[in-house]
N, CA, C and O of each residue as an XYZ file, in Angstrom:
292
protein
N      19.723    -20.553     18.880
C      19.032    -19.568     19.688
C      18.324    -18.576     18.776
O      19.016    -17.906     18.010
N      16.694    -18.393     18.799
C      16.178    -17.473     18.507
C      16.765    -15.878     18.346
O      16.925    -15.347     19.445
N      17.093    -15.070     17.253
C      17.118    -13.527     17.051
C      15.964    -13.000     18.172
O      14.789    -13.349     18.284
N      16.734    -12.045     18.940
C      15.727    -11.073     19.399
C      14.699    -10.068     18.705
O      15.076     -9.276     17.841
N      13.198    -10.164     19.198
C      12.430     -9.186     18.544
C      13.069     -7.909     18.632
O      13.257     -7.278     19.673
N      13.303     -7.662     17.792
C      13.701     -5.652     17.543
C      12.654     -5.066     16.128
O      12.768     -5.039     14.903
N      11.888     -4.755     16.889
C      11.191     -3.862     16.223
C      11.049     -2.393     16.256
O      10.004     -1.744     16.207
N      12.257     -1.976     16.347
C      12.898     -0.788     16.029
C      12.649      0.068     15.135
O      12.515      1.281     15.296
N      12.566     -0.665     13.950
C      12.573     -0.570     12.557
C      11.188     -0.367     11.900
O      10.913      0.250     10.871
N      10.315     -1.099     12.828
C       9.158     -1.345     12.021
C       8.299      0.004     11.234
O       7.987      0.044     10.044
N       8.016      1.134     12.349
C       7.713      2.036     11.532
C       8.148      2.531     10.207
O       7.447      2.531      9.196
N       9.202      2.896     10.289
C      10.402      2.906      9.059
C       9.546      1.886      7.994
O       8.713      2.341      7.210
N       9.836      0.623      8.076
C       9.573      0.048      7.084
C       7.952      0.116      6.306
O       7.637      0.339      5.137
N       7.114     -0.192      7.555
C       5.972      0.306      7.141
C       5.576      1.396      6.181
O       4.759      1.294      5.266
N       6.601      2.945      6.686
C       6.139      4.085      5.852
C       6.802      3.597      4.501
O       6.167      4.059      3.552
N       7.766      2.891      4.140
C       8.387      2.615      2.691
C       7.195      1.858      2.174
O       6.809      2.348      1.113
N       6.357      0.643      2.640
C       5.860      0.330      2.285
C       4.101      1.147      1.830
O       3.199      0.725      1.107
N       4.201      2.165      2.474
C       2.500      3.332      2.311
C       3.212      3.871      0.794
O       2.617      3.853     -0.283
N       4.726      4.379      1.027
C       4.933      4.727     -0.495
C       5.428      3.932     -1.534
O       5.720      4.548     -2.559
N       5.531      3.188     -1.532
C       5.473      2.050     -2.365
C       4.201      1.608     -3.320
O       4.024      1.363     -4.513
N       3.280      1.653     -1.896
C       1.658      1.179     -2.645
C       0.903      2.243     -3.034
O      -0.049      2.122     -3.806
N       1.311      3.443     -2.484
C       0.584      4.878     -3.066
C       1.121      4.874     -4.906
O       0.478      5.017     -5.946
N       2.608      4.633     -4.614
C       3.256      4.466     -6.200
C       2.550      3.909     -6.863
O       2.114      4.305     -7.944
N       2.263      2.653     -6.200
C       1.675      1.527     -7.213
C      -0.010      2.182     -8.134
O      -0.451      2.310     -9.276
N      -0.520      2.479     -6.345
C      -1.881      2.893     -6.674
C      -1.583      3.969     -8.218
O      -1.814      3.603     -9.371
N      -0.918      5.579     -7.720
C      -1.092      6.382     -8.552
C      -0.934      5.343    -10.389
O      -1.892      5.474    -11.152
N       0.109      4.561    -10.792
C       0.296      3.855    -11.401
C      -1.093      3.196    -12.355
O      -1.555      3.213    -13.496
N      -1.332      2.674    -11.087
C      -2.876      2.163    -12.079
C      -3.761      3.267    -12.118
O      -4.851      3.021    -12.633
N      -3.599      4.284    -11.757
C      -5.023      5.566    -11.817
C      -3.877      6.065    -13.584
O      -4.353      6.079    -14.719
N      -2.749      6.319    -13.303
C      -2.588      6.865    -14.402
C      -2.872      6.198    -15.840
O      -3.143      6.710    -16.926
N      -2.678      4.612    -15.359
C      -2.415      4.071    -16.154
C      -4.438      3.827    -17.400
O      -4.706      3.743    -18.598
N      -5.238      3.822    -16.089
C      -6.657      4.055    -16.385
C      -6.961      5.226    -17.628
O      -7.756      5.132    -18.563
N      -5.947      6.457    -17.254
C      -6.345      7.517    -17.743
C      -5.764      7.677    -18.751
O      -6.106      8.693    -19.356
N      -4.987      7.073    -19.216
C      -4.299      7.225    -20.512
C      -4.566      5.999    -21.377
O      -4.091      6.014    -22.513
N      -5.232      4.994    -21.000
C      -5.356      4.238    -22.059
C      -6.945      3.342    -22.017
O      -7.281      2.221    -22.399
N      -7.741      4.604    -21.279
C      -9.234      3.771    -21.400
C      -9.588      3.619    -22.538
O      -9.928      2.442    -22.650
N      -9.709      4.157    -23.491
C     -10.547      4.046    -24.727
C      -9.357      2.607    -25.227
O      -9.438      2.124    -26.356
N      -8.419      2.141    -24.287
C      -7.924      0.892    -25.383
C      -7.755     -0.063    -24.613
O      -7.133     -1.008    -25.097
N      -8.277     -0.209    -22.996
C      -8.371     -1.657    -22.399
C      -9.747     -2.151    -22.066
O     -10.699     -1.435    -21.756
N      -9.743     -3.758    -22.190
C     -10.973     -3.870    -21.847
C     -11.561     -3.520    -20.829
O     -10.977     -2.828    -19.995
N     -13.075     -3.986    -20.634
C     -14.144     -3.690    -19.249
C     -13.136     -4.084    -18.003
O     -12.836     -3.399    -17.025
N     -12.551     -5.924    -18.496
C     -12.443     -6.662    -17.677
C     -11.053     -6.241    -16.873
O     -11.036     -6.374    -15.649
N      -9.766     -5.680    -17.644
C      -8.973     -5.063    -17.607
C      -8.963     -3.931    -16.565
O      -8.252     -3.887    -15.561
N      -9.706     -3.189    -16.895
C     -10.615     -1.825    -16.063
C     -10.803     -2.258    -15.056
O     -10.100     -1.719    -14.201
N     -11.623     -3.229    -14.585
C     -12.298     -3.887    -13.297
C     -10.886     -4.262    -12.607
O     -10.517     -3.589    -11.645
N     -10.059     -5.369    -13.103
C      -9.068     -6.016    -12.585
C      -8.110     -4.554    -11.664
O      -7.752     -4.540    -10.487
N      -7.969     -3.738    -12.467
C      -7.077     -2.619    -12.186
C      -7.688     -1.640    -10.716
O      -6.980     -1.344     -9.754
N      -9.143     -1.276    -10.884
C      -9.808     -0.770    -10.261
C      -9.826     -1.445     -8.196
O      -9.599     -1.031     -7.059
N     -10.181     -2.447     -8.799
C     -10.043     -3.919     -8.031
C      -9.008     -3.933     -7.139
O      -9.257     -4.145     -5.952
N      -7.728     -3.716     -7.563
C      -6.482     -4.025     -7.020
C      -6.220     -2.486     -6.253
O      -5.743     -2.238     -5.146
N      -6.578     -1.860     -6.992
C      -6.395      0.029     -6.348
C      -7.363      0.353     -5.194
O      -7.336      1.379     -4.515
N      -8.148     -0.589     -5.085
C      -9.580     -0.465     -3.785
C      -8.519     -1.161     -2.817
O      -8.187     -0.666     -1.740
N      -8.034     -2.339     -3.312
C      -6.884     -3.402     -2.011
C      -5.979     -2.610     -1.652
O      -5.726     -2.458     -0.457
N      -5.394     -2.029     -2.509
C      -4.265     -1.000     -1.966
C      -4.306      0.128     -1.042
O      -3.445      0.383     -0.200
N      -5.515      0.870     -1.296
C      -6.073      1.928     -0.416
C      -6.390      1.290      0.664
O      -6.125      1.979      1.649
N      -6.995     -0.067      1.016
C      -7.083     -0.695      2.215
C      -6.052     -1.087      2.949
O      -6.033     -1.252      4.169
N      -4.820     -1.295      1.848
C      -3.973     -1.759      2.462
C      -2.950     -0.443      3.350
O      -2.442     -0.327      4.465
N      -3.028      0.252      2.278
C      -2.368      2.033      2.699
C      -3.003      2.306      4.547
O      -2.264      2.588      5.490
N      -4.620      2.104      4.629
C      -5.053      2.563      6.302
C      -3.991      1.153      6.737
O      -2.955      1.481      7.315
N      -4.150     -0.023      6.548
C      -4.228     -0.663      7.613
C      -2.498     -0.378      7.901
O      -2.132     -0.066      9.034
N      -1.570     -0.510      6.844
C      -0.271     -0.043      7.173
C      -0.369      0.789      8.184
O       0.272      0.464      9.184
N      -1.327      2.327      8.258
C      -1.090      3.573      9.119
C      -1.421      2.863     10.574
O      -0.674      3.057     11.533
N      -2.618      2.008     10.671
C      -3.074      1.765     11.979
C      -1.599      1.261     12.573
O      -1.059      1.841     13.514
N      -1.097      0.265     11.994
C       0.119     -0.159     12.126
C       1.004      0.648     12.717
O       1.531      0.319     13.780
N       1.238      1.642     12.190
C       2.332      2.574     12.243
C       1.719      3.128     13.637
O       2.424      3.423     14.602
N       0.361      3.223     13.609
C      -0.066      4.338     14.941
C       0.027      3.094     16.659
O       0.199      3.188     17.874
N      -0.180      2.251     15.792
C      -0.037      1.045     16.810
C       1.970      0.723     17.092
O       2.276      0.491     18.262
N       2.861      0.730     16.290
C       4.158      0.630     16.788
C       4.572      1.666     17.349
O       5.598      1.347     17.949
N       4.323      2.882     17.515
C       4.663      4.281     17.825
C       4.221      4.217     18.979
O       5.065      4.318     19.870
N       3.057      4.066     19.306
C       2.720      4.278     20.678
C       3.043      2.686     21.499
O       2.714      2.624     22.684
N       3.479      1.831     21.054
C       4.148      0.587     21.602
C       5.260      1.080     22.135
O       5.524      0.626     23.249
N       6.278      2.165     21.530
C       7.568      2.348     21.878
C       7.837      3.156     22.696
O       8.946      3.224     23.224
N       6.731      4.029     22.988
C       6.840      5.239     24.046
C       6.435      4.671     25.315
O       6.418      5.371     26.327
């Protein structure tokens, strides 16, 4: 027999996951700023790259969050 959907939780998890990827993000911004003059272009790009996905990923988590919240009320 199938577990029941309980999505109880979901907000919760979601917000661990906004700070998680904010971590990550700040991570590669710091990581930009302390060692440009010693990684490559391509390096730079790759990093930059992944911190644009994350910030996309950061809204779409919130829509999420604004979408389970008002599911539960």
């Amino acid at each position: 027999m199938a577990k029941p959907d309980d999505r109880s939780d979901n907000a919760e998890k979601l917000s661990k996951h906004i700070t998680n990827t904010i971590d990550n993000f700040r991570e590669g911004q710091d990581y930009l700023s302390e060692h440009a003059d010693e990684i490559s272009s391509s390096e730079k790009q790759q990093i930059e790259e992944k911190n644009k996905k994350r910030l996309r990923s950061i809204e779409g988590f919130r829509e999420e969050i604004k979408d389970e919240t008002s599911d539960q009320q």
